[in-house]
N, C-alpha and C positions, 0 to 999 in steps of 0.2 A: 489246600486252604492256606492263607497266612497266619504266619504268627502275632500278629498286630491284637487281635481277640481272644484273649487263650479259655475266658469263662464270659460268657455274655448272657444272660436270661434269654430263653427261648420266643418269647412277647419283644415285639416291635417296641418304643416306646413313639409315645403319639404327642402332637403339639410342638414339637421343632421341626424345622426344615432343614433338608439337604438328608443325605441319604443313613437310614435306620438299618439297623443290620437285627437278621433274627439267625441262630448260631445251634446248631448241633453238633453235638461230639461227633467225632469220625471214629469207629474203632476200628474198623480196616477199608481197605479199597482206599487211600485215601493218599495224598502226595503234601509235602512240606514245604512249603514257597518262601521266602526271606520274603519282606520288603523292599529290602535293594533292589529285586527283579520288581514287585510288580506295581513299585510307585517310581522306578526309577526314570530320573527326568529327562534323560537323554534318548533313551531308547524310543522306537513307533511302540503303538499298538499291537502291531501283528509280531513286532519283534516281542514282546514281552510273552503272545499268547503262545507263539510256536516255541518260546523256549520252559515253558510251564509245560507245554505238550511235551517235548523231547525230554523232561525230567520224569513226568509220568512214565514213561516207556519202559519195557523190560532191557535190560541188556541183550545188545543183540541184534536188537531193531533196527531194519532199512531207515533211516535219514535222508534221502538222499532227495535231490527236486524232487527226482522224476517221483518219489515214492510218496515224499509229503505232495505234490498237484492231484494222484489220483484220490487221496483223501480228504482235500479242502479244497473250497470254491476258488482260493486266491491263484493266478496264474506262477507261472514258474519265475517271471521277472520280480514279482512282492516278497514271494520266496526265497529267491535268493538274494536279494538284497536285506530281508531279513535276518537269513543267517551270516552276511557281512557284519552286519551291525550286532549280530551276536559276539563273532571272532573277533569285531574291535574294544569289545566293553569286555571281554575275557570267560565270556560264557560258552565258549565253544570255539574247539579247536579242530581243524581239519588239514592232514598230513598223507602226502600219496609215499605209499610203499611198494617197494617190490620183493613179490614172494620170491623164496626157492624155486620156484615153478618158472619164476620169468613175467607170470601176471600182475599187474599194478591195482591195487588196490588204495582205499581212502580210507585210513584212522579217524571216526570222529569221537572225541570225546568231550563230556556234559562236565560244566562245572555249578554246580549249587549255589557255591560263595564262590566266587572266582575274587582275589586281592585285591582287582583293579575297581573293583564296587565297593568295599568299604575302604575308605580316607583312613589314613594313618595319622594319630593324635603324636606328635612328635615333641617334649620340651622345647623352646625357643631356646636357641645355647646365646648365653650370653655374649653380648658384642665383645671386642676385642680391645683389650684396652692400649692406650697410648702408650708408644714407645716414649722412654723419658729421653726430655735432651739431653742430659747428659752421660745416656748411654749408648752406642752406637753399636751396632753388628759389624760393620764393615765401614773401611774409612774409603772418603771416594779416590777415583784413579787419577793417579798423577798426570799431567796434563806434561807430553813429549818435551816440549824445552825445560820445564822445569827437572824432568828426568834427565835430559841431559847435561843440564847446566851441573846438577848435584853431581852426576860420572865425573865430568871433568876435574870438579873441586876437587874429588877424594881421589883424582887421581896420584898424589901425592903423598898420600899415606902409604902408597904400594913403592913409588920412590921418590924418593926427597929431589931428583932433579926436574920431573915433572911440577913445577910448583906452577901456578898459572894468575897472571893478573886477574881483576875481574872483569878489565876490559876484553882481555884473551878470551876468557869461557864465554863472553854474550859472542863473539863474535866464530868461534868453532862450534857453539851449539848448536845450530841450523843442522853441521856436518853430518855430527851425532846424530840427529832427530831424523837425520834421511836415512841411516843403519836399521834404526827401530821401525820405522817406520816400511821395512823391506821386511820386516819379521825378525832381524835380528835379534835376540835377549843384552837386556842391557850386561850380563855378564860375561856374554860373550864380546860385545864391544869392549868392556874393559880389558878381556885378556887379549883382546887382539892390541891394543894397545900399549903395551905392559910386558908382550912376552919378547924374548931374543932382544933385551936394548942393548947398545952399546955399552964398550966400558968404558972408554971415554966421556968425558964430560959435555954434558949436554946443553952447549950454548944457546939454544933457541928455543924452548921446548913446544910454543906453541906453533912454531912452522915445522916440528919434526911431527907434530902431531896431525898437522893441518895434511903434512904429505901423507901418511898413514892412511890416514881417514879418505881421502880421492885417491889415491893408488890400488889399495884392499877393499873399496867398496863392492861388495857383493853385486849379482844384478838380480832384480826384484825377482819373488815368488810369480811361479807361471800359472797364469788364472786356471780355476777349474774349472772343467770343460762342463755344458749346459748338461744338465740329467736330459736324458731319453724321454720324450712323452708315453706318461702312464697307454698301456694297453688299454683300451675301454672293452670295459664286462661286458657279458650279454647278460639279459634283461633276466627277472628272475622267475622261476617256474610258479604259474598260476593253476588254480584249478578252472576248469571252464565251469559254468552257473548253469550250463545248456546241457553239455553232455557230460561232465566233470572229466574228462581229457585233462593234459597233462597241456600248459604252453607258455610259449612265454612272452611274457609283456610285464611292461614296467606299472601296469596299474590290475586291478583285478575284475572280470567281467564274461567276457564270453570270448571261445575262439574265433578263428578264424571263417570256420564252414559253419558257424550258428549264428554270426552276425547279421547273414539275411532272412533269414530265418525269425529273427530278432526286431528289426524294420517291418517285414511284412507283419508280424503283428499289432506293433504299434500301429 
């Protein structure tokens, strides 16, 4: 019975339309149905009645086609497609094992409430609010010439003979921006610049720098090699609807030797 009626007068009531319920207590022989199961929208018909029936059952109970066809008029094709549409709304689980023994057998088990029938009431988390302008996470990345131009300027802080016009830095910047641009770290092009100078005084600096820079040019990073094409899976193990055999196919239905079997009934 449902819980929808829990006290209802035993008398019809008369003069409205559409369907009157008359109600007796159950005090035993009697099985417990939700609503979820037997108003629920999505499920057929026979899907709702076979899984009322397999809750009635004793633990224990043959499930299987072959055992629900010789009990009810429906064929084994409404049957097992009933019990798909039970395992997709979460009312029933079916799982092939294998014994100690070597024999494979099928786990089925019944859910009453299975989670995926009652909707989860979840608070609405409040939207996210706006980051302010004037606070930022992260400041955006320096765009290559201007990272070079700035190496070049302070290269001068490291020695006073390195001083560079600002016609010099537009015009070695490019140089710079093809180092980093190979993966080099901008602090590694500074020390490459910077380290072993002369003691002598440095009459040119932006052609000592210009040779440095095309002479020590590294040669670019060697691309990485394409990845391997993924192995493709096989297909994943099905139960058959026919004979419940073990097989595999990427959708769920019948094997291979029930397929005509299957035709010639239609």
């Amino acid at each position: 019975m449902t819980d929808q009626h829990p006290s209802v007068p035993a008398r019809a009531q008369s003069g409205t339309s559409g369907v009157q319920h008359v109600t007796e207590r159950h005090e035993d022989n009697f099985t417990v149905v939700g609503n979820h199961l037997a108003q629920h929208p999505d499920l057929s018909l026979t899907a709702i009645g076979l899984a009322v029936h397999i809750q009635s059952l004793p633990a224990g109970t043959p499930i299987g086609i072959k055992a629900l066809t010789a009990k009810f008029q429906e064929g084994e094709i409404r049957i097992a497609a009933a019990l798909r549409e039970l395992e997709t709304h979460g009312y029933l689980t079916r799982a092939r094992e294998r014994l100690q023994s070597g024999r494979v057998v099928t786990r089925t088990v019944s859910y009453n409430k299975p989670a995926t029938a009652i909707p989860e009431h979840r608070p609405a988390s409040p939207p996210p609010r706006p980051a302010s302008p004037l606070l930022r996470t992260e400041s955006p990345a320096p765009k290559p010439c201007r990272t070079a131009a700035d190496l070049l300027t302070g290269l001068r802080a490291t020695d006073s003979r390195l001083l560079l016009s600002e016609r010099d830095v537009h015009r070695l910047a490019p140089q710079v921006s093809a180092w980093l641009e190979r993966g080099v770290s901008v602090t590694a092009v500074e020390r490459t610049l910077t380290s072993d100078l002369p003691q002598v005084p440095i009459k040119h600096p932006a052609a000592f720098l210009a040779h440095r820079l095309t002479v020590l040019l590294p040669p670019p990073l060697p691309t990485a090699p394409p990845r391997p094409a993924p192995i493709p899976r096989p297909a994943p193990l099905q139960t058959c609807d026919g004979c419940e055999r073990a097989f595999r196919s990427a959708h769920p239905g019948r094997c291979r030797d029930c397929r005509p079997a299957e035709r010639d009934a239609a």
